[in-house]
Backbone as CSV, one residue per row, in Angstrom:
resi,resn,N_x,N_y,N_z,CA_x,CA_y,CA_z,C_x,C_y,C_z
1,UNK,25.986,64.946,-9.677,24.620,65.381,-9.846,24.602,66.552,-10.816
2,UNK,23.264,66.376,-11.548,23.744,67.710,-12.903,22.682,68.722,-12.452
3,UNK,23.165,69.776,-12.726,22.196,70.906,-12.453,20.408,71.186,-13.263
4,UNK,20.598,70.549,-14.172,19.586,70.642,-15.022,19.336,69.080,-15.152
5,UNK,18.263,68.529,-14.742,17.878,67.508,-14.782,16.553,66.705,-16.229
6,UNK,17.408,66.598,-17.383,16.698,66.378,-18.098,16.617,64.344,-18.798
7,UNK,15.296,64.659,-18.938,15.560,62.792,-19.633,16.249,62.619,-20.516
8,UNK,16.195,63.734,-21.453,16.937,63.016,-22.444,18.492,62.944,-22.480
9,UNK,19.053,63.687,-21.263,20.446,63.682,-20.733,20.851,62.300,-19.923
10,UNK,19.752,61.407,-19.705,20.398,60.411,-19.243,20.039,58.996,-19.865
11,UNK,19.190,59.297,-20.891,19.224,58.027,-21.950,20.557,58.186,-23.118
12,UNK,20.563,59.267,-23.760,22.000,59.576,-24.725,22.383,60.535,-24.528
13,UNK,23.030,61.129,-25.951,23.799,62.658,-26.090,22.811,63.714,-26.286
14,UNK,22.629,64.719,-25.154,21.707,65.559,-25.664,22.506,66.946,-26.271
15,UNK,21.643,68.383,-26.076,22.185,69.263,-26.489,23.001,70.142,-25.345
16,UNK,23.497,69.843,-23.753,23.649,70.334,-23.105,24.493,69.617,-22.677
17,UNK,25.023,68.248,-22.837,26.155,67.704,-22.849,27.045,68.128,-24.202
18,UNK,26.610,68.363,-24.861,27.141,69.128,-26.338,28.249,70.529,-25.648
19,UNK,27.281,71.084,-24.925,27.234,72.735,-24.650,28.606,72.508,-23.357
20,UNK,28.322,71.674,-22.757,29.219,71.572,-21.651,30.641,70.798,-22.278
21,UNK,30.734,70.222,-23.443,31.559,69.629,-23.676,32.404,70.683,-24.295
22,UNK,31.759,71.649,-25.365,32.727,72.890,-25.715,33.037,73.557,-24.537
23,UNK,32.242,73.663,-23.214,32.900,74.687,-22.837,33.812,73.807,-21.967
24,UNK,34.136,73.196,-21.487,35.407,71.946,-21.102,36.347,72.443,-22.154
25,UNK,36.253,72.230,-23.392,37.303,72.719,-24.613,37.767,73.825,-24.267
26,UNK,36.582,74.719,-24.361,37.363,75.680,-24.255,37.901,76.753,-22.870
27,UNK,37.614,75.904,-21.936,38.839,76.322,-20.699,40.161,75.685,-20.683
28,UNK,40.234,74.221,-22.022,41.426,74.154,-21.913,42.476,74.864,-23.079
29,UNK,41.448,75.404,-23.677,41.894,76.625,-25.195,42.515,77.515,-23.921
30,UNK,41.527,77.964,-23.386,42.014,79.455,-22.270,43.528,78.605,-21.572
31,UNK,43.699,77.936,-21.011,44.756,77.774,-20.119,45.848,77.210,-20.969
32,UNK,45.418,76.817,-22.082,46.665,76.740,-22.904,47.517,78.278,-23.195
33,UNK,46.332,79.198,-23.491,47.351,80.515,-23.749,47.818,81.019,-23.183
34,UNK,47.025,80.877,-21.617,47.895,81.359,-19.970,48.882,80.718,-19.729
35,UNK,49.039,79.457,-20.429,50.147,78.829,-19.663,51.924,79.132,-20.798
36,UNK,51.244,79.710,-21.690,52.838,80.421,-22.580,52.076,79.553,-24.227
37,UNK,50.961,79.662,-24.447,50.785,79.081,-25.287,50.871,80.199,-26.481
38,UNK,50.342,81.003,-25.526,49.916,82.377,-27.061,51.062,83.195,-26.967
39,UNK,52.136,82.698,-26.392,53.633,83.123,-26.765,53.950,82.992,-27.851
40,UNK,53.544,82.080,-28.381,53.677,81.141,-29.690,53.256,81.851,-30.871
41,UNK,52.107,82.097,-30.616,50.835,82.407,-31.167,50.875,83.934,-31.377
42,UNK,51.705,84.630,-30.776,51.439,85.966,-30.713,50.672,86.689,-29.745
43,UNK,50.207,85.923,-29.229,48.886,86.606,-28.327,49.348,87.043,-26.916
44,UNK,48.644,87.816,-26.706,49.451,88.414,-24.806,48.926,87.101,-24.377
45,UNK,49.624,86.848,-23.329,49.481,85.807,-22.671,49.796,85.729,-21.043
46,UNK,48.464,86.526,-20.253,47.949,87.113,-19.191,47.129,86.007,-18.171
47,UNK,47.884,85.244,-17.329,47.185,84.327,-16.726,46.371,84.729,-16.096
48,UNK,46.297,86.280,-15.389,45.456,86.485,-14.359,44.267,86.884,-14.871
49,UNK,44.217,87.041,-16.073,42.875,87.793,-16.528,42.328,86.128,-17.330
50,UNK,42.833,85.455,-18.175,42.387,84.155,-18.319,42.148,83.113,-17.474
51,UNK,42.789,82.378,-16.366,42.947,81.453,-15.915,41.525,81.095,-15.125
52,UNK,41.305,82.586,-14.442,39.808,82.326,-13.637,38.238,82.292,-14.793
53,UNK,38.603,82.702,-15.699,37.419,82.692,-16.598,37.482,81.363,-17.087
54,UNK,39.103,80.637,-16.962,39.103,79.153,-17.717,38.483,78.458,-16.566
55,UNK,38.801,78.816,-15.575,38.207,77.953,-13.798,36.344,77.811,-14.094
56,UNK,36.010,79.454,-14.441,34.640,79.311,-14.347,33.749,78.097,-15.419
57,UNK,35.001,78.601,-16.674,33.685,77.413,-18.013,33.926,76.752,-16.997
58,UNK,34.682,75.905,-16.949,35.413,74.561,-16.453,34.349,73.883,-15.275
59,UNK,34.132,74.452,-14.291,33.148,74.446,-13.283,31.453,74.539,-13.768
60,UNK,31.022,75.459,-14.776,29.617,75.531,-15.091,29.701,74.028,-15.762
61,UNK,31.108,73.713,-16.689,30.858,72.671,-17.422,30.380,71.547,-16.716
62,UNK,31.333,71.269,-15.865,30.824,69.659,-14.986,29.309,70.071,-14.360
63,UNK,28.979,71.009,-13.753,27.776,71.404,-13.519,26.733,71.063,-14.374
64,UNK,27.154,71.067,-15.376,25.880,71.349,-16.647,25.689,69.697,-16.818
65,UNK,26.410,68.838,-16.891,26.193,67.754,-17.794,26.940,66.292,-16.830
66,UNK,26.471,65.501,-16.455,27.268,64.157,-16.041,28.386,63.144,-16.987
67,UNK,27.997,63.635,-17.935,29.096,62.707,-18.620,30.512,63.435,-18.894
68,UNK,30.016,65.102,-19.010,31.530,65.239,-18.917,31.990,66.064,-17.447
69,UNK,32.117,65.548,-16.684,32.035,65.762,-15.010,33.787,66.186,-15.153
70,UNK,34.541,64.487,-15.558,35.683,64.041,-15.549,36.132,65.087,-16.314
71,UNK,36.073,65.541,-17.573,36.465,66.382,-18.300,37.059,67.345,-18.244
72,UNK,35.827,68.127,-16.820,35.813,69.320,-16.498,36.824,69.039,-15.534
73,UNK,36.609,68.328,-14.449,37.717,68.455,-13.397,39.099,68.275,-14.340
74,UNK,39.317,67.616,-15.568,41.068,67.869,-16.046,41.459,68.875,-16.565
75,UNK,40.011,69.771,-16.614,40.231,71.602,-17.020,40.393,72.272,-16.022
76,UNK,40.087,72.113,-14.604,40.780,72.728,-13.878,41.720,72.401,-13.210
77,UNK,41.852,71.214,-13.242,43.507,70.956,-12.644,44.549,71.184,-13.588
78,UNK,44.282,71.194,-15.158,44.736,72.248,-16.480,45.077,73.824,-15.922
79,UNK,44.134,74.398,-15.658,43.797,75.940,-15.432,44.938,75.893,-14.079
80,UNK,44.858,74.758,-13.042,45.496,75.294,-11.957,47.621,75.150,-12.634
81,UNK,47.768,74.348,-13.052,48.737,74.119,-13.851,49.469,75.285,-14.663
82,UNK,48.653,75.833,-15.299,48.581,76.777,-16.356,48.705,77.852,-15.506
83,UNK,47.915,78.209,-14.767,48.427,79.341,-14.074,49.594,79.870,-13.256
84,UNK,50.378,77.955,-12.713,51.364,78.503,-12.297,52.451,78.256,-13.353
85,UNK,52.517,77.728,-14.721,53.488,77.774,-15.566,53.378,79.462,-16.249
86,UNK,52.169,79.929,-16.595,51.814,81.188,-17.130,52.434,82.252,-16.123
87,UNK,52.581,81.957,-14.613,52.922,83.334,-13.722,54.521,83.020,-14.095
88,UNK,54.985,82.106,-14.096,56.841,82.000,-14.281,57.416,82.729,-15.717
89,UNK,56.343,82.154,-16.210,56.911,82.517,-17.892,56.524,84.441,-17.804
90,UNK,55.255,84.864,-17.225,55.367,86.151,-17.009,56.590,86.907,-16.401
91,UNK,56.594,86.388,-14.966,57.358,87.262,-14.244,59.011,86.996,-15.358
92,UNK,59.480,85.485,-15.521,61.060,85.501,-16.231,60.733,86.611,-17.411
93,UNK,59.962,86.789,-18.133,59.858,87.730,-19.467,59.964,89.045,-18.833
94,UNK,59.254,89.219,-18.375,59.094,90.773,-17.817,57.564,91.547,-18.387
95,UNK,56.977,90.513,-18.961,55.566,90.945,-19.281,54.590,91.709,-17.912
96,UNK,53.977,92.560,-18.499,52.500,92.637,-17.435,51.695,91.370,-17.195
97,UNK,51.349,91.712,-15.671,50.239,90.729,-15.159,49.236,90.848,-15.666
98,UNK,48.577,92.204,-15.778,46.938,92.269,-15.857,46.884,92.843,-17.156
């Protein structure tokens, strides 16, 4: 069931399946860098401060839109993933948590 109940969300592509589809993207952008991605990349790479902000898009996303429901749930079972590859790769490095 979508939170915003609009017609034109259930004849085609509107602008809020658009909106929910980036933000699906981008909780799996976020849990890619929690999970040792922005090791790579250079970037601190802090699961505890990313992982729940990747949980939240991830959750408004399926909320927002029915077609990408599925999406969202593989961003947070992503995010839950990510967080526990991101806490190993922390604690073996010796990086900060927060």
């Amino acid at each position: 069931m979508s939170a915003l109940d609009h017609p034109e969300s259930r004849d085609g592509f509107g602008s809020i399946d658009a909106v929910a589809g980036f933000m699906a993207v981008a909780s799996f952008v976020l849990s890619a860098i929690a999970a040792g991605g922005g090791l790579l990349v250079q970037l601190e790479a802090r699961p505890v401060r990313l992982v729940p902000i990747a949980l939240v898009l991830a959750i408004v996303a399926g909320r927002m839109s029915r077609r990408f429901e599925r999406l969202a749930l593989a961003a947070i079972f992503g995010a839950m993933v990510a967080f526990v590859i991101g806490m190993t790769l922390v604690v073996l490095t010796e990086n900060p948590l927060f």
